[in-house]
RODOBA-280510 format. One record per residue (C-alpha): residue in one letter; x, y, z; residue number from 0. Coordinates in pm, 1 decimal, always signed. Layout:
N
<rec><kelo>a</kelo><x>X</x><y>Y</y><z>Z</z><torke>NUM</torke></rec>
...
// end
This chain:
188
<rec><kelo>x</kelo><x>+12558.9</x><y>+12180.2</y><z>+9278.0</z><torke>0</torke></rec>
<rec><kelo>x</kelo><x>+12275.6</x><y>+11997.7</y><z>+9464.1</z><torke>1</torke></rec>
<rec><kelo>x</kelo><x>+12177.5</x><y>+11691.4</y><z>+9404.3</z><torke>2</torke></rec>
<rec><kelo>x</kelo><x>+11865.0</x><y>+11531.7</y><z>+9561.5</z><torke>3</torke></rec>
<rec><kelo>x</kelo><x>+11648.4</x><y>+11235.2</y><z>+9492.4</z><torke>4</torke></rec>
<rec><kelo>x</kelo><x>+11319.3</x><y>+11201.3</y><z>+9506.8</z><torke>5</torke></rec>
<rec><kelo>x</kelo><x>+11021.1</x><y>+10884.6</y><z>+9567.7</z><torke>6</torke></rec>
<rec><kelo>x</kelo><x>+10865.7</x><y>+10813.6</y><z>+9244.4</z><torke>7</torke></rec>
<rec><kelo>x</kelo><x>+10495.4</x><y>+10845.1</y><z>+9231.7</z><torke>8</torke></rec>
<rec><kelo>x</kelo><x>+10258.1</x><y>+10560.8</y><z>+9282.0</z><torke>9</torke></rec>
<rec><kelo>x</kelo><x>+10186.6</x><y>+10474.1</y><z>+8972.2</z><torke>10</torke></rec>
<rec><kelo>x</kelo><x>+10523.1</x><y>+10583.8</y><z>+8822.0</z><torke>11</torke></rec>
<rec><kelo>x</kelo><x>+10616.4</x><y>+10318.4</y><z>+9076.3</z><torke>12</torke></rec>
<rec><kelo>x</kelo><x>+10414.5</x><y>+10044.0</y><z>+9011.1</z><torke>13</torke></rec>
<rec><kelo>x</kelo><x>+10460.7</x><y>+10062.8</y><z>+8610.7</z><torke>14</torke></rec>
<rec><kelo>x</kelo><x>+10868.1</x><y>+10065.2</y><z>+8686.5</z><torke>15</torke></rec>
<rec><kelo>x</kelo><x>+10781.5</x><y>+9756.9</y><z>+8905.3</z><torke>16</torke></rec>
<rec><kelo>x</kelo><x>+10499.1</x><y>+9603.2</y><z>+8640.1</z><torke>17</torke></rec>
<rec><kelo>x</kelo><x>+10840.1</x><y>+9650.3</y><z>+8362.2</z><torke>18</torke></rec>
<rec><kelo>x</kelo><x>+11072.0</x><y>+9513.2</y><z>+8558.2</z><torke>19</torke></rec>
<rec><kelo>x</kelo><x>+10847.6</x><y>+9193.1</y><z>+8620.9</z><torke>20</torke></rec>
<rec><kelo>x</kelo><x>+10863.6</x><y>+9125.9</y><z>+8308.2</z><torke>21</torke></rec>
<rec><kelo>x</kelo><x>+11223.2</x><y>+9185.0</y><z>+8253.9</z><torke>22</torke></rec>
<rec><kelo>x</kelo><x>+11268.9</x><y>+8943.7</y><z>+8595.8</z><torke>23</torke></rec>
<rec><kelo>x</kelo><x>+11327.0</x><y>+8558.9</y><z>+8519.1</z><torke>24</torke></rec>
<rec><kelo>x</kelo><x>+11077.9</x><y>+8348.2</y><z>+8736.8</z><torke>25</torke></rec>
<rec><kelo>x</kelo><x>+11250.5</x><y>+8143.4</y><z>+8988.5</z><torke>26</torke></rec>
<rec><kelo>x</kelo><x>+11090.5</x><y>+7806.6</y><z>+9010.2</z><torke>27</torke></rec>
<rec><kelo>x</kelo><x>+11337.4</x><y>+7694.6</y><z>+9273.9</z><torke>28</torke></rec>
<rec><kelo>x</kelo><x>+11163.7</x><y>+7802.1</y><z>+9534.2</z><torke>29</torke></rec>
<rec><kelo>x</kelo><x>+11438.9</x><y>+8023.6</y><z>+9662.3</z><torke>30</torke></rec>
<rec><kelo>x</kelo><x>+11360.1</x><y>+8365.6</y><z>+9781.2</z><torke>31</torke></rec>
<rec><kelo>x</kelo><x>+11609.0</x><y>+8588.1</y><z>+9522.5</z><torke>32</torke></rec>
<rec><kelo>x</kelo><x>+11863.3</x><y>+8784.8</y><z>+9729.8</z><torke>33</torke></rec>
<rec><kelo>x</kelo><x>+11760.1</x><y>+9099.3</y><z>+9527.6</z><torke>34</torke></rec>
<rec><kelo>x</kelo><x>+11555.9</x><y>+9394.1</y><z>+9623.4</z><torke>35</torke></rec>
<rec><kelo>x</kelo><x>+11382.7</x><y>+9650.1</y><z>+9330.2</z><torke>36</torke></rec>
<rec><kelo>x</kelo><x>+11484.0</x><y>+9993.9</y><z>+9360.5</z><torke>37</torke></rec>
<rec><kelo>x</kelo><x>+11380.0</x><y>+10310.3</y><z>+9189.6</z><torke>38</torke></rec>
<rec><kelo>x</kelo><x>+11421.6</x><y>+10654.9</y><z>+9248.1</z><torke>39</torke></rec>
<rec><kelo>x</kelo><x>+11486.0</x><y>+10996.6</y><z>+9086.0</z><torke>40</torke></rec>
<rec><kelo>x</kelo><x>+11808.5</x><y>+11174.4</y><z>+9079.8</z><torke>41</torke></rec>
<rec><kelo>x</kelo><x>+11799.2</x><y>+11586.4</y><z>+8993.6</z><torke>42</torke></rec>
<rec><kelo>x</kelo><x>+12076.8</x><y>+11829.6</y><z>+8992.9</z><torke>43</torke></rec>
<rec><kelo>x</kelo><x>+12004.0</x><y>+12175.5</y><z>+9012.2</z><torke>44</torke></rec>
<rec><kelo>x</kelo><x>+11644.3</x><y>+12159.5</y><z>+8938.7</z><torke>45</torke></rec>
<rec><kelo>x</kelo><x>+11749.1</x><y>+11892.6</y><z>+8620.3</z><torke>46</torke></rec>
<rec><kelo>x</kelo><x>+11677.7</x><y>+11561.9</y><z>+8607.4</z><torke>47</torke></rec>
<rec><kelo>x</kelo><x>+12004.3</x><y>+11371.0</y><z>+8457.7</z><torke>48</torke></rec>
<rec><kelo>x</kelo><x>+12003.2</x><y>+11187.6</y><z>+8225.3</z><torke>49</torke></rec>
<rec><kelo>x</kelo><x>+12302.7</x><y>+10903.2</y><z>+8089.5</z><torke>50</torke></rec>
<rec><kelo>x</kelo><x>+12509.7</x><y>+10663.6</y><z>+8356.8</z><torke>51</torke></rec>
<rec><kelo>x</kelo><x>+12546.7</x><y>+10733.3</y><z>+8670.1</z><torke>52</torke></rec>
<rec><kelo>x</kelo><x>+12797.2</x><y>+10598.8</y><z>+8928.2</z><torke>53</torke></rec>
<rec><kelo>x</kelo><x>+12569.3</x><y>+10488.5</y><z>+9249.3</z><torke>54</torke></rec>
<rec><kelo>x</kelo><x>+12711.7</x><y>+10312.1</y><z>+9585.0</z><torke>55</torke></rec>
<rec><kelo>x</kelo><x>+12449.6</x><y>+10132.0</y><z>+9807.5</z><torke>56</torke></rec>
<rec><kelo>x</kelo><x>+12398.0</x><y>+9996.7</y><z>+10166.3</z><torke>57</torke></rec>
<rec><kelo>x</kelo><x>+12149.4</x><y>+9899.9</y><z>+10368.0</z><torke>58</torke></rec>
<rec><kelo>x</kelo><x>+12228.6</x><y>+10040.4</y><z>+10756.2</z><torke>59</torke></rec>
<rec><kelo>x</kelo><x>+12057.3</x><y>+9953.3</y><z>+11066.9</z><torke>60</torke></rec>
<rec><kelo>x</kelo><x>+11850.8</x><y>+10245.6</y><z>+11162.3</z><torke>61</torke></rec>
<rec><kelo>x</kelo><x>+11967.4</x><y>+10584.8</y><z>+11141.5</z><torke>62</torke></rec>
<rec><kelo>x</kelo><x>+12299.2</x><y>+10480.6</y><z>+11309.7</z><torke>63</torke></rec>
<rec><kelo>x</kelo><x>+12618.1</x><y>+10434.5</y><z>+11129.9</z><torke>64</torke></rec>
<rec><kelo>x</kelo><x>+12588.2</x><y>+10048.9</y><z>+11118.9</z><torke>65</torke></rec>
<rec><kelo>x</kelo><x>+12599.6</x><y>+9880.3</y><z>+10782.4</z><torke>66</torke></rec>
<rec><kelo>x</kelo><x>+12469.6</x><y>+9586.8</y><z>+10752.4</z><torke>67</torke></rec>
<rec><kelo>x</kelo><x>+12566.0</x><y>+9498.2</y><z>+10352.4</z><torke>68</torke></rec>
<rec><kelo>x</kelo><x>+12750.5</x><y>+9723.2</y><z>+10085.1</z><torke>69</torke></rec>
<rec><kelo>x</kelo><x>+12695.6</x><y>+9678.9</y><z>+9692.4</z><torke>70</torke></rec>
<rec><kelo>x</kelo><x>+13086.4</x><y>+9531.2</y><z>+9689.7</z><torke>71</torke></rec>
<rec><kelo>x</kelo><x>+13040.8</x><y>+9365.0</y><z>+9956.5</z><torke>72</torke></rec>
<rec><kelo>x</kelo><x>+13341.2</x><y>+9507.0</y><z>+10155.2</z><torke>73</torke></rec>
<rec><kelo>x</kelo><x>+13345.8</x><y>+9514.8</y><z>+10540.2</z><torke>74</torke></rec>
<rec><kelo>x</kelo><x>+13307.6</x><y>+9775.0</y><z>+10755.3</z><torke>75</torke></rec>
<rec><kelo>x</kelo><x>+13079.9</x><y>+10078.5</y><z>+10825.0</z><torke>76</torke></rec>
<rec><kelo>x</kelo><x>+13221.3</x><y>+10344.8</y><z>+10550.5</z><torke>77</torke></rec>
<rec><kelo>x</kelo><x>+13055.6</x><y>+10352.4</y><z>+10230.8</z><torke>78</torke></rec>
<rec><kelo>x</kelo><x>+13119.4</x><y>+10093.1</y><z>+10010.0</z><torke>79</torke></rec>
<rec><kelo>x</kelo><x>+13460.8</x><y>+10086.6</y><z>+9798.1</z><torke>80</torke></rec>
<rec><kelo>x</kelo><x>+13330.7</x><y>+10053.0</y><z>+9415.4</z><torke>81</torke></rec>
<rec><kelo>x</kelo><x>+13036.3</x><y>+10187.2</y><z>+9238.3</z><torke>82</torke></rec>
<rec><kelo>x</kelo><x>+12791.9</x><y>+10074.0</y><z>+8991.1</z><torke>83</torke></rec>
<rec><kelo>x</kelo><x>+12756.9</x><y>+10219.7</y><z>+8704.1</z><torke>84</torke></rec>
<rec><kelo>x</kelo><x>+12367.6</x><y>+10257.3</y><z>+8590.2</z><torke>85</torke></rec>
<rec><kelo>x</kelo><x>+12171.0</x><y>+10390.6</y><z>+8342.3</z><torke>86</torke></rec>
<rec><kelo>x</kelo><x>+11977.8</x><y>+10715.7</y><z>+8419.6</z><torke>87</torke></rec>
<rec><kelo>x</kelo><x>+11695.0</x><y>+10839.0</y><z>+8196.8</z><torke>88</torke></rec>
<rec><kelo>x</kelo><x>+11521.8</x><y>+11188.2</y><z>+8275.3</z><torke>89</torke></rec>
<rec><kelo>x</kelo><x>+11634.4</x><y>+11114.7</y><z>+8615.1</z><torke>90</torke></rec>
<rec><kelo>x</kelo><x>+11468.4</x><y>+10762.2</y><z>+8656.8</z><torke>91</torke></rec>
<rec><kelo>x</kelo><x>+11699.1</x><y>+10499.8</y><z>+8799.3</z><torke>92</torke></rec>
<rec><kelo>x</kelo><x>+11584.4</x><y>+10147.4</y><z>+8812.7</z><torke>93</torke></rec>
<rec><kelo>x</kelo><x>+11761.9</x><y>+9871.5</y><z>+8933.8</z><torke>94</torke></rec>
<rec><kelo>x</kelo><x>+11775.1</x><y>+9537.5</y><z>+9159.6</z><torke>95</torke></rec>
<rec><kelo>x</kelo><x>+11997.2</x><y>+9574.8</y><z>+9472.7</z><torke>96</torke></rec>
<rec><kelo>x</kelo><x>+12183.4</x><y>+9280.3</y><z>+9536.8</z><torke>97</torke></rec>
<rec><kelo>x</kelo><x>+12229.1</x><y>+9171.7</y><z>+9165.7</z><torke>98</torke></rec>
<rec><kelo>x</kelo><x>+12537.9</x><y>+9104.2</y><z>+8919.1</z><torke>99</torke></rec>
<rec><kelo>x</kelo><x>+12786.5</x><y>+9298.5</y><z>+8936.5</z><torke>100</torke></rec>
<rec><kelo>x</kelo><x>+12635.0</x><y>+9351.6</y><z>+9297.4</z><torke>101</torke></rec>
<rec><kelo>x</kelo><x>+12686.5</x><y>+9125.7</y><z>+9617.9</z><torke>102</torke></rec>
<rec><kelo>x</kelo><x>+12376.8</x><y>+8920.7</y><z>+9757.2</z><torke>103</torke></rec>
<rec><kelo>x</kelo><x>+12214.4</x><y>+9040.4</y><z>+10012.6</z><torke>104</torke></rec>
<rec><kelo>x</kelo><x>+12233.7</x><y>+8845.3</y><z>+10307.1</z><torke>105</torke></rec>
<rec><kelo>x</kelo><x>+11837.9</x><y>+8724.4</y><z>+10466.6</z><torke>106</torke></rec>
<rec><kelo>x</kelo><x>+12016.0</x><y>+8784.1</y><z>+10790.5</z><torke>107</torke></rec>
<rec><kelo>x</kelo><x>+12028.4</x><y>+9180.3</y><z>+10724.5</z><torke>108</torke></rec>
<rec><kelo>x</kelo><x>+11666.9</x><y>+9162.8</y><z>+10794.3</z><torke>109</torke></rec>
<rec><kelo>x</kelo><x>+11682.3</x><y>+9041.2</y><z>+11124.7</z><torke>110</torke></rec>
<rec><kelo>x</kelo><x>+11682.3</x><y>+9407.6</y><z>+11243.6</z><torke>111</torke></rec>
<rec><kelo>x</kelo><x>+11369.7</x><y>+9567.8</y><z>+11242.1</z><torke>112</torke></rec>
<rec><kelo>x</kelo><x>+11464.2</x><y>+9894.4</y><z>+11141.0</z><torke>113</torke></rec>
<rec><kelo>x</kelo><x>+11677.8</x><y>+9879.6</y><z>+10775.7</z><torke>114</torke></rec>
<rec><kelo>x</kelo><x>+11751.1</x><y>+10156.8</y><z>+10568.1</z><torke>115</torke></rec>
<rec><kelo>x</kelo><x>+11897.6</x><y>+10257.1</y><z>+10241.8</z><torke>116</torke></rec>
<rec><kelo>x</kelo><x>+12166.2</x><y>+10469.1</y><z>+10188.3</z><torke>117</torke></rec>
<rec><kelo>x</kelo><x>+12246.8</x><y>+10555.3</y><z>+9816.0</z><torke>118</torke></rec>
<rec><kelo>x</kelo><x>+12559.9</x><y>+10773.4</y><z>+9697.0</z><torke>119</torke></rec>
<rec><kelo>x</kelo><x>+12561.5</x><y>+10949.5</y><z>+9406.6</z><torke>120</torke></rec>
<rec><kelo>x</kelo><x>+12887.5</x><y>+11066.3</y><z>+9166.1</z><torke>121</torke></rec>
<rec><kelo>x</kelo><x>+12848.8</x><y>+11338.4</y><z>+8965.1</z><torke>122</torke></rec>
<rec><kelo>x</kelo><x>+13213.3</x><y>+11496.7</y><z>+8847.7</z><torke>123</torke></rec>
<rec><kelo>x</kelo><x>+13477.6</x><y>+11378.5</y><z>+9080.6</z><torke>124</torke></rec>
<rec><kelo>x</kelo><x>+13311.5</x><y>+11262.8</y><z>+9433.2</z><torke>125</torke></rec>
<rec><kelo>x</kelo><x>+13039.7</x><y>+11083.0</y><z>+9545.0</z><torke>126</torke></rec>
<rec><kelo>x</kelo><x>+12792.8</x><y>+11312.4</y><z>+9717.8</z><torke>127</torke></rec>
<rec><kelo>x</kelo><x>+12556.7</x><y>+11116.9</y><z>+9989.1</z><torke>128</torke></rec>
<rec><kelo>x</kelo><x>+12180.1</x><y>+11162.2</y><z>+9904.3</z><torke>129</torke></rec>
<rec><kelo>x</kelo><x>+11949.0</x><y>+11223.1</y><z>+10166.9</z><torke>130</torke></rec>
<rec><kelo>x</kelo><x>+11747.8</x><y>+11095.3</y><z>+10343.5</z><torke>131</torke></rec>
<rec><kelo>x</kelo><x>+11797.3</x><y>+10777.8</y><z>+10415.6</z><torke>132</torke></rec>
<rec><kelo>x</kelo><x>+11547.1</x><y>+10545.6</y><z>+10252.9</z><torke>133</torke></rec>
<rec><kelo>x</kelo><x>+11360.0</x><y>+10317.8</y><z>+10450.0</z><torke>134</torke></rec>
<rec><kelo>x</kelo><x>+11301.5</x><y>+9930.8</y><z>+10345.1</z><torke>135</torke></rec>
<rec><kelo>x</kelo><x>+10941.9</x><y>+9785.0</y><z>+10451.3</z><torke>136</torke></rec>
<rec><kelo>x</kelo><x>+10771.8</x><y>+9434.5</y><z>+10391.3</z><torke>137</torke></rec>
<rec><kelo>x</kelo><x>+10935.0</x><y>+9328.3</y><z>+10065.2</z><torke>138</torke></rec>
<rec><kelo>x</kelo><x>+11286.6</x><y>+9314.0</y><z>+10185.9</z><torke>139</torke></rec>
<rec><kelo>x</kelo><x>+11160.2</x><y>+9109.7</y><z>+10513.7</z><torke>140</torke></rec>
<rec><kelo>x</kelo><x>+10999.1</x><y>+8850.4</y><z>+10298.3</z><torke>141</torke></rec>
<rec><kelo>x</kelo><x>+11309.8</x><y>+8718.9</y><z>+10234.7</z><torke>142</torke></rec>
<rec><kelo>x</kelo><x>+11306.9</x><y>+8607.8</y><z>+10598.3</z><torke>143</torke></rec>
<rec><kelo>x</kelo><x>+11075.8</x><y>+8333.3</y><z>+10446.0</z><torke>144</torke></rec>
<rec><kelo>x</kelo><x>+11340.0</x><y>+8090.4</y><z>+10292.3</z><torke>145</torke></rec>
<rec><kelo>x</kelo><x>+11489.3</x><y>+8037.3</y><z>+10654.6</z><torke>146</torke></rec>
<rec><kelo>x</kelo><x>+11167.6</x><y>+7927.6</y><z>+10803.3</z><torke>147</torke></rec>
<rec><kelo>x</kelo><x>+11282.0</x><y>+7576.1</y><z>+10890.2</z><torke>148</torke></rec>
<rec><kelo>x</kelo><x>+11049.7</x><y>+7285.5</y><z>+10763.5</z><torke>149</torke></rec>
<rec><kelo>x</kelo><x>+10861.7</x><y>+7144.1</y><z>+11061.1</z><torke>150</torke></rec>
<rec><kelo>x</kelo><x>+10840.4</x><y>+7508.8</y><z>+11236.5</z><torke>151</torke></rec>
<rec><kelo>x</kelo><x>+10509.2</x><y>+7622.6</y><z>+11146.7</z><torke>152</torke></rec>
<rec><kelo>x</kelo><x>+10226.8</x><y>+7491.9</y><z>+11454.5</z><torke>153</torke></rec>
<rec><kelo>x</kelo><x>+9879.9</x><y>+7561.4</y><z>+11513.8</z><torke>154</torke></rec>
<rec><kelo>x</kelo><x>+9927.7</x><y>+7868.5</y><z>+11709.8</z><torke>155</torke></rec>
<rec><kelo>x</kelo><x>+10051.5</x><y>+8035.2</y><z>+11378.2</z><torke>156</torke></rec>
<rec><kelo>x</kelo><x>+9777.6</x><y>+7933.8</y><z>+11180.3</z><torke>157</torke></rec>
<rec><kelo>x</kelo><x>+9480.5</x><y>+8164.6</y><z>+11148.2</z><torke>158</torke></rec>
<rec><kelo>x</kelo><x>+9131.8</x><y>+8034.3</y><z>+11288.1</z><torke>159</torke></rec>
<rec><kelo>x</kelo><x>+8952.8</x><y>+7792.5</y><z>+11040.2</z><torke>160</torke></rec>
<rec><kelo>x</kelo><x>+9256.1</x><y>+7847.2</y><z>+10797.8</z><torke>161</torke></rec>
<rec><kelo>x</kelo><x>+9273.3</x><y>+7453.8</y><z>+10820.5</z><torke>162</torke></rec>
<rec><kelo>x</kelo><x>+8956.0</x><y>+7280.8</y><z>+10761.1</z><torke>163</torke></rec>
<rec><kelo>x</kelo><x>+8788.3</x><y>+7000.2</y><z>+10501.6</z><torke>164</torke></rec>
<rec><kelo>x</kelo><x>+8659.7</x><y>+7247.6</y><z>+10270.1</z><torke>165</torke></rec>
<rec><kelo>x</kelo><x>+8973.4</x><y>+7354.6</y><z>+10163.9</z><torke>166</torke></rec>
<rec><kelo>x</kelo><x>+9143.4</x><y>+6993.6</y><z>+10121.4</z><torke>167</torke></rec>
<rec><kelo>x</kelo><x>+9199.6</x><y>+6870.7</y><z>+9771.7</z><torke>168</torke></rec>
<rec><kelo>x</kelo><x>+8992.9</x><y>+6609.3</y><z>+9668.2</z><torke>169</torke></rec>
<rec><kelo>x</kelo><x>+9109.3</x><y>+6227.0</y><z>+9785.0</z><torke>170</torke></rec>
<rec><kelo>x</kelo><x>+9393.6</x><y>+6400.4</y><z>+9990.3</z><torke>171</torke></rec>
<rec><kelo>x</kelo><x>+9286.8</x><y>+6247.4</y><z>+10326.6</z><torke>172</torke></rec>
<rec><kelo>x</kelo><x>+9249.3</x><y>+5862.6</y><z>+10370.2</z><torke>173</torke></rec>
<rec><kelo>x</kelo><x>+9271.4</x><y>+5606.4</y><z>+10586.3</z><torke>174</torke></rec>
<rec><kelo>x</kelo><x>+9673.9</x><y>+5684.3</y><z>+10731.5</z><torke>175</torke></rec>
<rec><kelo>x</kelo><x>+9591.9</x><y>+6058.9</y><z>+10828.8</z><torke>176</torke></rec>
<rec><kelo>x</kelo><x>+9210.5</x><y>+5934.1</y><z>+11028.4</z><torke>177</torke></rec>
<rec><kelo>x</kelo><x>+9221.9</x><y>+5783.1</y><z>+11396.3</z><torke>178</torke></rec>
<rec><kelo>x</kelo><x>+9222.1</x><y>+5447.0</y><z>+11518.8</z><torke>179</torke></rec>
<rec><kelo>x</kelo><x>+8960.2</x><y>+5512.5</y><z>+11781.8</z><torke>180</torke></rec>
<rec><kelo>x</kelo><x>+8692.8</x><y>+5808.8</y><z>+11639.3</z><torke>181</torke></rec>
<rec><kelo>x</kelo><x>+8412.4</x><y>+5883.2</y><z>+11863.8</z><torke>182</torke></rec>
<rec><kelo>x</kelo><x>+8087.7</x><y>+5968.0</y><z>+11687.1</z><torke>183</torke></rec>
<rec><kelo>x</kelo><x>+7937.2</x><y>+6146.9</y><z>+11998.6</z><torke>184</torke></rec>
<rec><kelo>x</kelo><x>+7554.8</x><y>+6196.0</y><z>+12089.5</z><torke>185</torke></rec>
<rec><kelo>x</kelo><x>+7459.3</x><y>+6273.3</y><z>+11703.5</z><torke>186</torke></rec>
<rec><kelo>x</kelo><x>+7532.1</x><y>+5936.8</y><z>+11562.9</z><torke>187</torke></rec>
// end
Protein backbone atom coordinates (compact mmCIF):
# COMPACT_ATOMS: atom_id res chain seq x y z
CA UNK A 1 0.00 0.00 0.00
CA UNK A 2 1.48 3.45 -0.86
CA UNK A 3 1.01 6.19 0.87
CA UNK A 4 2.12 9.68 -0.29
CA UNK A 5 1.34 13.21 0.61
CA UNK A 6 0.90 15.88 -1.30
CA UNK A 7 1.26 20.25 -1.03
CA UNK A 8 -2.12 21.64 -0.89
CA UNK A 9 -2.96 24.15 -3.50
CA UNK A 10 -2.63 27.85 -3.05
CA UNK A 11 -5.70 28.73 -2.28
CA UNK A 12 -6.66 25.40 -0.61
CA UNK A 13 -3.75 26.68 1.46
CA UNK A 14 -4.49 29.96 2.29
CA UNK A 15 -8.34 29.21 3.23
CA UNK A 16 -6.86 26.24 5.71
CA UNK A 17 -4.58 29.11 6.99
CA UNK A 18 -7.54 32.03 6.80
CA UNK A 19 -9.68 29.00 9.21
CA UNK A 20 -7.20 28.35 11.34
CA UNK A 21 -6.69 32.20 12.11
CA UNK A 22 -9.66 32.30 13.32
CA UNK A 23 -9.59 29.22 15.33
CA UNK A 24 -5.93 30.75 16.73
CA UNK A 25 -6.20 32.85 20.09
CA UNK A 26 -4.33 36.25 19.60
CA UNK A 27 -1.35 36.54 21.73
CA UNK A 28 -1.11 39.99 23.13
CA UNK A 29 2.03 39.12 25.04
CA UNK A 30 4.16 39.86 22.62
CA UNK A 31 5.70 36.44 22.53
CA UNK A 32 6.39 34.81 19.27
CA UNK A 33 4.11 31.29 19.76
CA UNK A 34 6.41 28.25 19.56
CA UNK A 35 3.94 26.75 16.97
CA UNK A 36 4.22 26.35 13.29
CA UNK A 37 0.79 25.70 10.85
CA UNK A 38 0.94 22.66 8.93
CA UNK A 39 -1.23 21.18 6.26
CA UNK A 40 -0.91 18.61 3.88
CA UNK A 41 -2.71 15.72 2.10
CA UNK A 42 -2.35 12.14 2.90
CA UNK A 43 -3.61 9.38 -0.02
CA UNK A 44 -3.34 5.70 0.00
CA UNK A 45 -3.61 3.93 -3.05
CA UNK A 46 -4.98 6.64 -5.13
CA UNK A 47 -7.64 7.43 -1.87
CA UNK A 48 -7.58 10.16 0.12
CA UNK A 49 -8.26 8.93 3.94
CA UNK A 50 -10.36 10.00 5.73
CA UNK A 51 -10.87 9.60 10.03
CA UNK A 52 -7.64 9.88 12.62
CA UNK A 53 -4.58 9.36 11.74
CA UNK A 54 -1.46 8.60 13.85
CA UNK A 55 1.37 11.26 12.56
CA UNK A 56 5.08 11.63 14.13
CA UNK A 57 6.95 14.94 13.32
CA UNK A 58 10.50 16.49 13.28
CA UNK A 59 12.11 19.12 11.98
CA UNK A 60 15.91 17.87 10.71
CA UNK A 61 18.72 19.94 9.63
CA UNK A 62 19.00 19.57 5.96
CA UNK A 63 18.68 16.42 4.26
CA UNK A 64 21.04 14.79 6.86
CA UNK A 65 19.91 12.62 9.62
CA UNK A 66 20.11 15.42 12.28
CA UNK A 67 17.01 16.23 14.25
CA UNK A 68 16.76 19.13 15.62
CA UNK A 69 13.11 18.73 17.67
CA UNK A 70 10.61 15.66 17.74
CA UNK A 71 6.71 16.08 18.47
CA UNK A 72 7.55 14.19 22.10
CA UNK A 73 10.23 15.83 22.51
CA UNK A 74 12.59 12.81 23.03
CA UNK A 75 16.36 13.00 22.25
CA UNK A 76 18.14 11.69 19.67
CA UNK A 77 18.11 11.38 15.83
CA UNK A 78 15.43 8.35 15.32
CA UNK A 79 11.99 9.29 14.81
CA UNK A 80 10.20 10.40 17.56
CA UNK A 81 8.76 7.78 20.24
CA UNK A 82 4.81 8.68 20.38
CA UNK A 83 2.41 9.83 17.83
CA UNK A 84 -0.35 12.21 17.55
CA UNK A 85 -3.36 11.28 16.81
CA UNK A 86 -5.23 13.82 14.23
CA UNK A 87 -8.14 14.20 12.45
CA UNK A 88 -8.05 13.49 8.66
CA UNK A 89 -10.87 14.59 6.35
CA UNK A 90 -10.76 13.58 2.50
CA UNK A 91 -7.16 13.49 3.11
CA UNK A 92 -6.71 17.11 4.54
CA UNK A 93 -4.64 17.28 7.69
CA UNK A 94 -4.38 20.50 9.51
CA UNK A 95 -2.61 21.13 12.46
CA UNK A 96 -0.05 23.43 14.56
CA UNK A 97 3.38 21.77 15.12
CA UNK A 98 4.63 22.42 18.37
CA UNK A 99 1.19 22.54 20.19
CA UNK A 100 -0.59 20.54 23.17
CA UNK A 101 -0.15 17.41 23.32
CA UNK A 102 3.05 18.44 21.25
CA UNK A 103 6.50 19.81 22.62
CA UNK A 104 7.49 23.57 21.84
CA UNK A 105 9.58 24.15 19.41
CA UNK A 106 12.68 25.53 20.40
CA UNK A 107 13.63 29.37 18.41
CA UNK A 108 17.07 27.89 18.50
CA UNK A 109 16.06 25.10 15.79
CA UNK A 110 16.10 27.93 13.44
CA UNK A 111 19.48 28.87 13.79
CA UNK A 112 20.29 26.50 10.87
CA UNK A 113 19.55 27.73 7.66
CA UNK A 114 18.42 24.77 6.07
CA UNK A 115 15.25 23.03 8.28
CA UNK A 116 13.09 20.47 7.12
CA UNK A 117 10.07 18.48 7.97
CA UNK A 118 9.83 15.04 8.26
CA UNK A 119 6.25 13.60 8.87
CA UNK A 120 5.46 9.74 9.53
CA UNK A 121 2.45 8.33 8.81
CA UNK A 122 0.58 4.97 10.54
CA UNK A 123 -1.72 3.29 8.68
CA UNK A 124 -2.35 -0.55 10.11
CA UNK A 125 0.53 -1.54 12.24
CA UNK A 126 3.78 0.72 11.33
CA UNK A 127 4.55 4.01 10.67
CA UNK A 128 5.57 4.42 7.04
CA UNK A 129 7.98 7.67 6.42
CA UNK A 130 6.41 10.08 3.80
CA UNK A 131 8.50 11.57 1.35
CA UNK A 132 9.98 14.04 0.64
CA UNK A 133 11.08 15.85 3.15
CA UNK A 134 9.25 19.14 3.55
CA UNK A 135 11.06 22.19 3.62
CA UNK A 136 10.30 25.15 6.29
CA UNK A 137 10.81 28.85 4.82
CA UNK A 138 10.25 32.42 6.41
CA UNK A 139 7.46 31.69 8.88
CA UNK A 140 9.30 29.28 11.04
CA UNK A 141 12.48 31.82 11.08
CA UNK A 142 10.32 34.60 12.36
CA UNK A 143 10.40 33.14 15.47
CA UNK A 144 14.06 34.17 15.56
CA UNK A 145 12.41 37.61 16.37
CA UNK A 146 11.62 37.18 20.17
CA UNK A 147 15.49 36.69 20.83
CA UNK A 148 16.46 39.91 19.26
CA UNK A 149 17.86 41.49 22.41
CA UNK A 150 16.47 45.06 23.29
CA UNK A 151 19.17 47.61 22.53
CA UNK A 152 20.50 45.45 19.37
CA UNK A 153 18.90 47.06 16.55
CA UNK A 154 21.52 50.25 15.08
CA UNK A 155 21.40 52.38 12.20
CA UNK A 156 23.11 50.11 9.87
CA UNK A 157 19.93 47.84 10.10
CA UNK A 158 17.59 50.40 9.45
CA UNK A 159 16.51 51.02 5.88
CA UNK A 160 17.36 54.57 4.30
CA UNK A 161 14.84 57.33 5.40
CA UNK A 162 12.97 54.55 7.44
CA UNK A 163 13.61 57.08 10.40
CA UNK A 164 12.61 60.54 9.72
CA UNK A 165 10.03 63.47 11.20
CA UNK A 166 7.29 62.59 9.00
CA UNK A 167 6.73 59.48 10.45
CA UNK A 168 6.97 60.62 14.29
CA UNK A 169 3.77 60.78 16.24
CA UNK A 170 2.63 63.98 17.02
CA UNK A 171 4.36 65.77 20.36
CA UNK A 172 6.72 62.66 20.53
CA UNK A 173 9.96 64.72 20.31
CA UNK A 174 10.69 67.61 22.81
CA UNK A 175 13.09 69.32 24.42
CA UNK A 176 15.17 65.94 26.18
CA UNK A 177 15.62 64.10 22.70
CA UNK A 178 16.99 67.89 20.76
CA UNK A 179 20.75 69.09 21.23
CA UNK A 180 22.28 71.43 23.46
CA UNK A 181 24.30 73.12 20.77
CA UNK A 182 22.13 73.00 17.13
CA UNK A 183 23.74 74.73 14.32
CA UNK A 184 21.34 76.43 11.93
CA UNK A 185 23.94 76.56 9.04
CA UNK A 186 24.08 79.12 6.01
CA UNK A 187 20.05 79.02 5.58
CA UNK A 188 19.13 80.64 8.79
Amino acid sequence: MKIRQTPLPRTAALAALAWLLTLSPLHTSGQVPSMISYQGRIVSDSVAVNGNGEFKFALVRGAGPTLLWKNDGSAGNTEPAVGVTLPVSEGLIMTLLGDTPMSPIPPTVFTNNDVRLRVWFREGANFQLLSPDQRIVSVGYAMMAGNVPDGSITAAKLAPGAVNPANFPPNSVGSPQVTDSLSLGAQG
